[in-house]
Backbone as JSON Lines, residues from 0, in Angstrom:
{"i":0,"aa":"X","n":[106.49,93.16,104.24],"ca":[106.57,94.42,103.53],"c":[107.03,95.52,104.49]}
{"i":1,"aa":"X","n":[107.58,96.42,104.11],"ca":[108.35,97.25,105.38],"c":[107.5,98.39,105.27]}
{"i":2,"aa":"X","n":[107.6,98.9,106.35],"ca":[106.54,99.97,106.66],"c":[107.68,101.19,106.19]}
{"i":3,"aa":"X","n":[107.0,102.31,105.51],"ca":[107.74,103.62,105.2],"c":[107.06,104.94,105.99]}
{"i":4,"aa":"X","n":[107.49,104.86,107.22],"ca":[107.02,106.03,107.93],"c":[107.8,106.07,109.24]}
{"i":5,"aa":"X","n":[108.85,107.24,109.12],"ca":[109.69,106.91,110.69],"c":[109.69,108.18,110.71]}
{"i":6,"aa":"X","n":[109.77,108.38,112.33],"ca":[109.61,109.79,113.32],"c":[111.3,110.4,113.03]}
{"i":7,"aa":"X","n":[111.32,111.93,113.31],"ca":[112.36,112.44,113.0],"c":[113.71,111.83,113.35]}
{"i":8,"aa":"X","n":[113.18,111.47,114.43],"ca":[115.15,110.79,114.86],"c":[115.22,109.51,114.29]}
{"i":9,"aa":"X","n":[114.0,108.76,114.04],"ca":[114.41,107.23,113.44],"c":[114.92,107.39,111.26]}
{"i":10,"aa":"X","n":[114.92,108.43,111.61],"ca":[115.22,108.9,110.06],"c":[116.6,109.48,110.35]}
{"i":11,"aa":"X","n":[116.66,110.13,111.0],"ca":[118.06,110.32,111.27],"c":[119.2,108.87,111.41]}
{"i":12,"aa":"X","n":[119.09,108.28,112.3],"ca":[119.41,107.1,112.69],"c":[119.33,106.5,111.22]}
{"i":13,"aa":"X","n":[118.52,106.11,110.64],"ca":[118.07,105.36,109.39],"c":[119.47,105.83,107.81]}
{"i":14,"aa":"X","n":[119.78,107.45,108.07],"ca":[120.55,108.14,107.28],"c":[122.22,107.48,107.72]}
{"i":15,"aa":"X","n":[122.26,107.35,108.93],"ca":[123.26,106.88,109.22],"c":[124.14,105.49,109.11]}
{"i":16,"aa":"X","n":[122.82,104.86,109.52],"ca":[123.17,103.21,108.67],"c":[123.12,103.26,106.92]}
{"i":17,"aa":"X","n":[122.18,103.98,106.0],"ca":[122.79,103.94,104.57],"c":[124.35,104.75,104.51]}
{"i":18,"aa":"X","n":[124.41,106.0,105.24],"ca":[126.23,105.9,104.64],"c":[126.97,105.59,105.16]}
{"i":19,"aa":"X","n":[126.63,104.63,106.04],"ca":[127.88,103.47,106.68],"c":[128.18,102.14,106.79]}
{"i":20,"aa":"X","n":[127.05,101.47,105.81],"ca":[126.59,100.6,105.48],"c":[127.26,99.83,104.57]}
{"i":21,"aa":"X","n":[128.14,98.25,104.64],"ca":[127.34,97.51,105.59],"c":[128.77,98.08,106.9]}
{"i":22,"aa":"X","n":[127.85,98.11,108.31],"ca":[128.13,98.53,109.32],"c":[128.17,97.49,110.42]}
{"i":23,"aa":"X","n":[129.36,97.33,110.79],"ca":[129.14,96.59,112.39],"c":[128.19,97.11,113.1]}
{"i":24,"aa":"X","n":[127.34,96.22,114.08],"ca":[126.03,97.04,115.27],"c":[127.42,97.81,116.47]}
{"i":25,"aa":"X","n":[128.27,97.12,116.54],"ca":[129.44,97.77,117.6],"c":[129.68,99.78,116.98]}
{"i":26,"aa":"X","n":[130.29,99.58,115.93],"ca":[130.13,100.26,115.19],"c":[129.75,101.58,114.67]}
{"i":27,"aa":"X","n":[128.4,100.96,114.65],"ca":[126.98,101.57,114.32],"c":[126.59,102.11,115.96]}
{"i":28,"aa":"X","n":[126.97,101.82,117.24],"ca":[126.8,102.35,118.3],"c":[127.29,103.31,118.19]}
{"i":29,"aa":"X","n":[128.71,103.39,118.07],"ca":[129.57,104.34,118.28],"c":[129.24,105.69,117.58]}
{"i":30,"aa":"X","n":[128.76,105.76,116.27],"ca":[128.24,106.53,115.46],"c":[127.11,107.15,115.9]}
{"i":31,"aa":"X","n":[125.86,106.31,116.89],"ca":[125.09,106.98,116.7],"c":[125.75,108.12,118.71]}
{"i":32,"aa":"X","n":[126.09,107.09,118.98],"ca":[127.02,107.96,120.11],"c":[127.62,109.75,119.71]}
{"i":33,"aa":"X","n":[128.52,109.46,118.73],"ca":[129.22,110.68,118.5],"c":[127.57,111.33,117.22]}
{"i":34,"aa":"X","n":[126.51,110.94,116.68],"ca":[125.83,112.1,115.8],"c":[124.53,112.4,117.03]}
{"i":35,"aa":"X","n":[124.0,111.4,117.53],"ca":[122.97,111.32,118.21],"c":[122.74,111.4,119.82]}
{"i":36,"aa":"X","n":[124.12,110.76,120.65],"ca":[124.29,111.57,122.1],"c":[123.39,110.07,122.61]}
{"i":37,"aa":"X","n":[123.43,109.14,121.56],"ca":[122.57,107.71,122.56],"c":[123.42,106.47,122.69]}
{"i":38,"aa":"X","n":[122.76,106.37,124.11],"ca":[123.45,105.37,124.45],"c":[123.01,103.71,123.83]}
{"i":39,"aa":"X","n":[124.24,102.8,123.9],"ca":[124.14,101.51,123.14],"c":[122.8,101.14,122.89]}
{"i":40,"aa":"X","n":[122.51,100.77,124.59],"ca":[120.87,100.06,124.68],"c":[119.73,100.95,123.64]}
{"i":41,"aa":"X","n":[120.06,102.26,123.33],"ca":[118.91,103.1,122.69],"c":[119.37,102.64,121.03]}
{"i":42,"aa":"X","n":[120.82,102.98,120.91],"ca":[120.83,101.98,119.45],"c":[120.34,100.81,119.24]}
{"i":43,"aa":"X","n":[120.6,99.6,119.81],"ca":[120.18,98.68,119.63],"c":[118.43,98.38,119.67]}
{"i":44,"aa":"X","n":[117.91,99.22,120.61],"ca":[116.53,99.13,120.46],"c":[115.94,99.88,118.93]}
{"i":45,"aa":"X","n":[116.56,101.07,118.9],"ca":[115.99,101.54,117.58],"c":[116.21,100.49,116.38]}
{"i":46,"aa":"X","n":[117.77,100.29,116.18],"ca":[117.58,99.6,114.92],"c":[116.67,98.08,115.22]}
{"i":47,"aa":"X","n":[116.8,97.26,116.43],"ca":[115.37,96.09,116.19],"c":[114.23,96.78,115.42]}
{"i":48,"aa":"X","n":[113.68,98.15,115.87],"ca":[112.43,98.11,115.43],"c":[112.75,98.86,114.29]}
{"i":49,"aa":"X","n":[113.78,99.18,113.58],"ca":[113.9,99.27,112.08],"c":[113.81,98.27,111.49]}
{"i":50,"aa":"X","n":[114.7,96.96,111.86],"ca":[114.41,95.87,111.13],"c":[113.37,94.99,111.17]}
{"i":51,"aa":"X","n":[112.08,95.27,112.39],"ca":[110.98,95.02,112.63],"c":[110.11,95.42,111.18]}
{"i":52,"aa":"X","n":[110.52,96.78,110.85],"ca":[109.73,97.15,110.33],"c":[110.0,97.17,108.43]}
{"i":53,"aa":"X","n":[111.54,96.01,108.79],"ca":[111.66,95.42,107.54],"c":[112.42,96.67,106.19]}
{"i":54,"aa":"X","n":[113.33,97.18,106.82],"ca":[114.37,98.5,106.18],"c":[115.67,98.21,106.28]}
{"i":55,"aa":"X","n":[116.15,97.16,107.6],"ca":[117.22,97.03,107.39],"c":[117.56,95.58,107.94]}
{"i":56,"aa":"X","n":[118.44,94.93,108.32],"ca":[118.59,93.47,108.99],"c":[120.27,93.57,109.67]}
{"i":57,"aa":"X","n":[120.3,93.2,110.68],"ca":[121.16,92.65,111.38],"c":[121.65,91.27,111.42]}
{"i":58,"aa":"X","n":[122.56,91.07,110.47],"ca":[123.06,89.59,110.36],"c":[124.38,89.29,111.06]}
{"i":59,"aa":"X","n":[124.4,88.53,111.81],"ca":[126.14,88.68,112.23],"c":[126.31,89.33,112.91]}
{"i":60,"aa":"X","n":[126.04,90.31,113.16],"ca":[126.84,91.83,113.94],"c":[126.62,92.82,112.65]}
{"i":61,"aa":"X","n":[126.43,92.24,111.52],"ca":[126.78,93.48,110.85],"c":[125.08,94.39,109.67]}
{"i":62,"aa":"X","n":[124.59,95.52,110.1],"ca":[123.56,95.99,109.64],"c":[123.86,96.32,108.27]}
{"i":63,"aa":"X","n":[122.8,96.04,107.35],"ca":[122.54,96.63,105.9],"c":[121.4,96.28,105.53]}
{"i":64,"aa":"X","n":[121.1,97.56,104.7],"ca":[119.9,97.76,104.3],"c":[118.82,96.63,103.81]}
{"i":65,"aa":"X","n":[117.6,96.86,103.6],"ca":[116.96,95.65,103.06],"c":[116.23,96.6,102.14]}
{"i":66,"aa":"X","n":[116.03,98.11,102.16],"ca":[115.26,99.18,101.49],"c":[116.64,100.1,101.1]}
{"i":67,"aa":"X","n":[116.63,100.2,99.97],"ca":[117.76,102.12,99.77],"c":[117.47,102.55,100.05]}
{"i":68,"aa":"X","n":[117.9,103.98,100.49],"ca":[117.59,105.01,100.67],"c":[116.31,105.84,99.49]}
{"i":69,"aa":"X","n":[116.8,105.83,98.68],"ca":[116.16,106.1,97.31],"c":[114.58,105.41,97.16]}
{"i":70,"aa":"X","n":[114.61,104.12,97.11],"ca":[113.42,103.41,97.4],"c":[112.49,103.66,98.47]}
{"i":71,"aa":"X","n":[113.26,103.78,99.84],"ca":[112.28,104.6,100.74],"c":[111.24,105.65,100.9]}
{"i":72,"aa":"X","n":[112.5,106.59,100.13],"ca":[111.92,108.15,99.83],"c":[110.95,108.46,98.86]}
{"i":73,"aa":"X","n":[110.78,106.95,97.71],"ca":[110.14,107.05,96.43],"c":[108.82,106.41,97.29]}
{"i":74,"aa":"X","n":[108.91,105.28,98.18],"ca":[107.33,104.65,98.93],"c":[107.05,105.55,99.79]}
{"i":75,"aa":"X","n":[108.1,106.28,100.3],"ca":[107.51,107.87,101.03],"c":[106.28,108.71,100.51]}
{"i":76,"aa":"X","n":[107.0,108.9,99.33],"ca":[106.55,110.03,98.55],"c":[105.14,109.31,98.11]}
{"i":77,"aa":"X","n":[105.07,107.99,97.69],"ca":[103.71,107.51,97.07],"c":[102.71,107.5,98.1]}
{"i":78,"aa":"X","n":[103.0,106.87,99.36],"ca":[102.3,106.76,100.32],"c":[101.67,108.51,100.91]}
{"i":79,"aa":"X","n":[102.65,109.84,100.49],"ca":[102.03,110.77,101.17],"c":[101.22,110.93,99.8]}
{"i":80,"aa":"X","n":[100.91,110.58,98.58],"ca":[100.35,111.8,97.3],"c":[99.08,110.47,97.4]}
{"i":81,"aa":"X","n":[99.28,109.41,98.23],"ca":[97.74,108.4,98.2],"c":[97.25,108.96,99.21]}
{"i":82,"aa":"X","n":[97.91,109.07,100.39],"ca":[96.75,109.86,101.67],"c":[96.4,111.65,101.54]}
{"i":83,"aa":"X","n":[97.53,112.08,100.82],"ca":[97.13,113.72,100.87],"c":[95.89,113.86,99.31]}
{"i":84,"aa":"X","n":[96.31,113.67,98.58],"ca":[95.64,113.94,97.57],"c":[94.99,112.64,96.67]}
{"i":85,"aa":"X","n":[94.41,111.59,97.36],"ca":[93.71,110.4,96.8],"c":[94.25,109.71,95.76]}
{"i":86,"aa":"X","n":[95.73,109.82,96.46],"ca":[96.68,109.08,94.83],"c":[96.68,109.87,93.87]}
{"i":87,"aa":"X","n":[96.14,111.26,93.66],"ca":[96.15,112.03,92.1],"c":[97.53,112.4,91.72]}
{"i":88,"aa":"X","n":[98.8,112.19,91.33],"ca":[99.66,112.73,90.82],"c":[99.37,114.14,90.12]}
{"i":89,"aa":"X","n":[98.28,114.02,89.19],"ca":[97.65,115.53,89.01],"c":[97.21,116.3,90.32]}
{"i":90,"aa":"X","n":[96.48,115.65,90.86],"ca":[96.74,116.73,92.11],"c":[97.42,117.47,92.79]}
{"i":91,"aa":"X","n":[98.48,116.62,93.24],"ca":[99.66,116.95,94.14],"c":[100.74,117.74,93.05]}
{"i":92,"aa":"X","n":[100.77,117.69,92.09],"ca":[101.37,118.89,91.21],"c":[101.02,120.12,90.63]}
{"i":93,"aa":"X","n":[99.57,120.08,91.41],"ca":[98.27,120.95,90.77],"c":[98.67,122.0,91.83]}
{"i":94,"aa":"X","n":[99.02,121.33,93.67],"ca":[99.06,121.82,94.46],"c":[100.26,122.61,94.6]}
{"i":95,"aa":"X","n":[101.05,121.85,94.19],"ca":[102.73,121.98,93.86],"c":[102.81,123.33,93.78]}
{"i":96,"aa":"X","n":[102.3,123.51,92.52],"ca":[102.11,124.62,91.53],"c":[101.61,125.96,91.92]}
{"i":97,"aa":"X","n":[100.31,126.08,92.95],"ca":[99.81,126.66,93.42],"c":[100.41,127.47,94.38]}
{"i":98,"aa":"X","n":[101.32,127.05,95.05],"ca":[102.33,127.75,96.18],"c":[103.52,128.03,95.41]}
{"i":99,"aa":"X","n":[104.31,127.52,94.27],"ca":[105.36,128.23,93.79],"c":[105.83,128.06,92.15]}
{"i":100,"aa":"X","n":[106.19,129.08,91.58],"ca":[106.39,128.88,90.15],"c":[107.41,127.65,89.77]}
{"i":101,"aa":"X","n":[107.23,127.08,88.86],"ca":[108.09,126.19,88.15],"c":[109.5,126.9,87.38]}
{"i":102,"aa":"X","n":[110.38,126.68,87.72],"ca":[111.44,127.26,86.48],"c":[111.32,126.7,85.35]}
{"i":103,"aa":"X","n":[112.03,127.27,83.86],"ca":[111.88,126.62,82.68],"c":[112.38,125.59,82.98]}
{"i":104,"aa":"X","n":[113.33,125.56,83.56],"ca":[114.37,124.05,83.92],"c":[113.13,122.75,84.23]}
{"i":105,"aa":"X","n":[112.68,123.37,85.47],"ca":[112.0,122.21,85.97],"c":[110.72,121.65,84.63]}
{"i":106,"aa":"X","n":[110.3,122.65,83.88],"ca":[109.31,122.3,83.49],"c":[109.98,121.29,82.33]}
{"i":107,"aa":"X","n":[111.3,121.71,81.76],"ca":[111.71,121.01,80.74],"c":[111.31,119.63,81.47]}
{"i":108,"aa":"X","n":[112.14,119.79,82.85],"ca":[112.67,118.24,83.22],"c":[111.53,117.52,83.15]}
{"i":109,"aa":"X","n":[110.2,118.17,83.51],"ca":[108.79,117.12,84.17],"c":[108.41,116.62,82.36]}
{"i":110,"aa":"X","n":[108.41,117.24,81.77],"ca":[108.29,117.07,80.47],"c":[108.83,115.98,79.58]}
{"i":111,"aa":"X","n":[109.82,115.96,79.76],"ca":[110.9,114.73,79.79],"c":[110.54,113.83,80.17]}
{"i":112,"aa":"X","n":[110.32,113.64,81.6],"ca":[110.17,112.43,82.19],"c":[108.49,112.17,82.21]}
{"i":113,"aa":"X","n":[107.81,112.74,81.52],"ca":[106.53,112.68,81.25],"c":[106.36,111.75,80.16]}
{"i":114,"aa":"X","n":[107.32,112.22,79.18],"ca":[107.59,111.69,77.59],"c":[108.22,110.04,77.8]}
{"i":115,"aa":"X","n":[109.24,110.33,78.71],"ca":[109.72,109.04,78.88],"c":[108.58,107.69,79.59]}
{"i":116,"aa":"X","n":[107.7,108.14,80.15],"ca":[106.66,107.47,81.27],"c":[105.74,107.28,80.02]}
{"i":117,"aa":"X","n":[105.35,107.84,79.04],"ca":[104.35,107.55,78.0],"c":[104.37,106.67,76.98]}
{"i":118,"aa":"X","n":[103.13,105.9,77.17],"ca":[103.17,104.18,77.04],"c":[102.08,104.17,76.03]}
């Protein structure tokens, strides 16, 4: 199961293999060379322990994902509203709420997808 929790630059790095993906590791050096200023050995160590941690795989030479981007950000998001607010979805929108108004827009949208989720 892949772990969803990476430090600022391994998210960076992580952004770079989804929009270049699938990516040679040669490649994928060079890239993180010209966004990130690291050298090979620091690519290659980061992405092992990305694919350690079961997000992406190195087959061949060539990296792609094993998680979307999208999927990440969605076990992101679950994993912070289970440790911040005890899993309450009511909570964490309770909190939401508390620091800034909703537009009509947004409220249509939550509404919607409230309607659509109702079983």
């Amino acid at each position: 199961m892949a772990e969803y929790r990476l430090g600022e630059i391994e998210m960076k790095f992580a952004e770079i293999i989804w929009i270049n993906e699938p990516v040679a590791s040669g490649e994928l050096a060079k890239l993180a060379l010209e966004h990130l200023s690291w050298k090979r050995t620091t690519t290659y160590t980061v992405l092992k322990r990305l694919c350690e941690k079961g997000i992406f795989q190195n087959e061949k030479g060539t990296v792609t994902s094993l998680v979307s981007k999208e999927m990440f950000q969605a076990k992101q998001s679950e994993e912070f509203v289970e440790d911040s607010f005890e899993g309450s979805l009511p909570k964490f929108v309770a909190a939401f709420m508390n620091s800034r108004k909703l537009s009509k827009q947004e409220v249509e949208e939550l509404r919607r997808m409230i309607d659509e989720a109702d079983v």
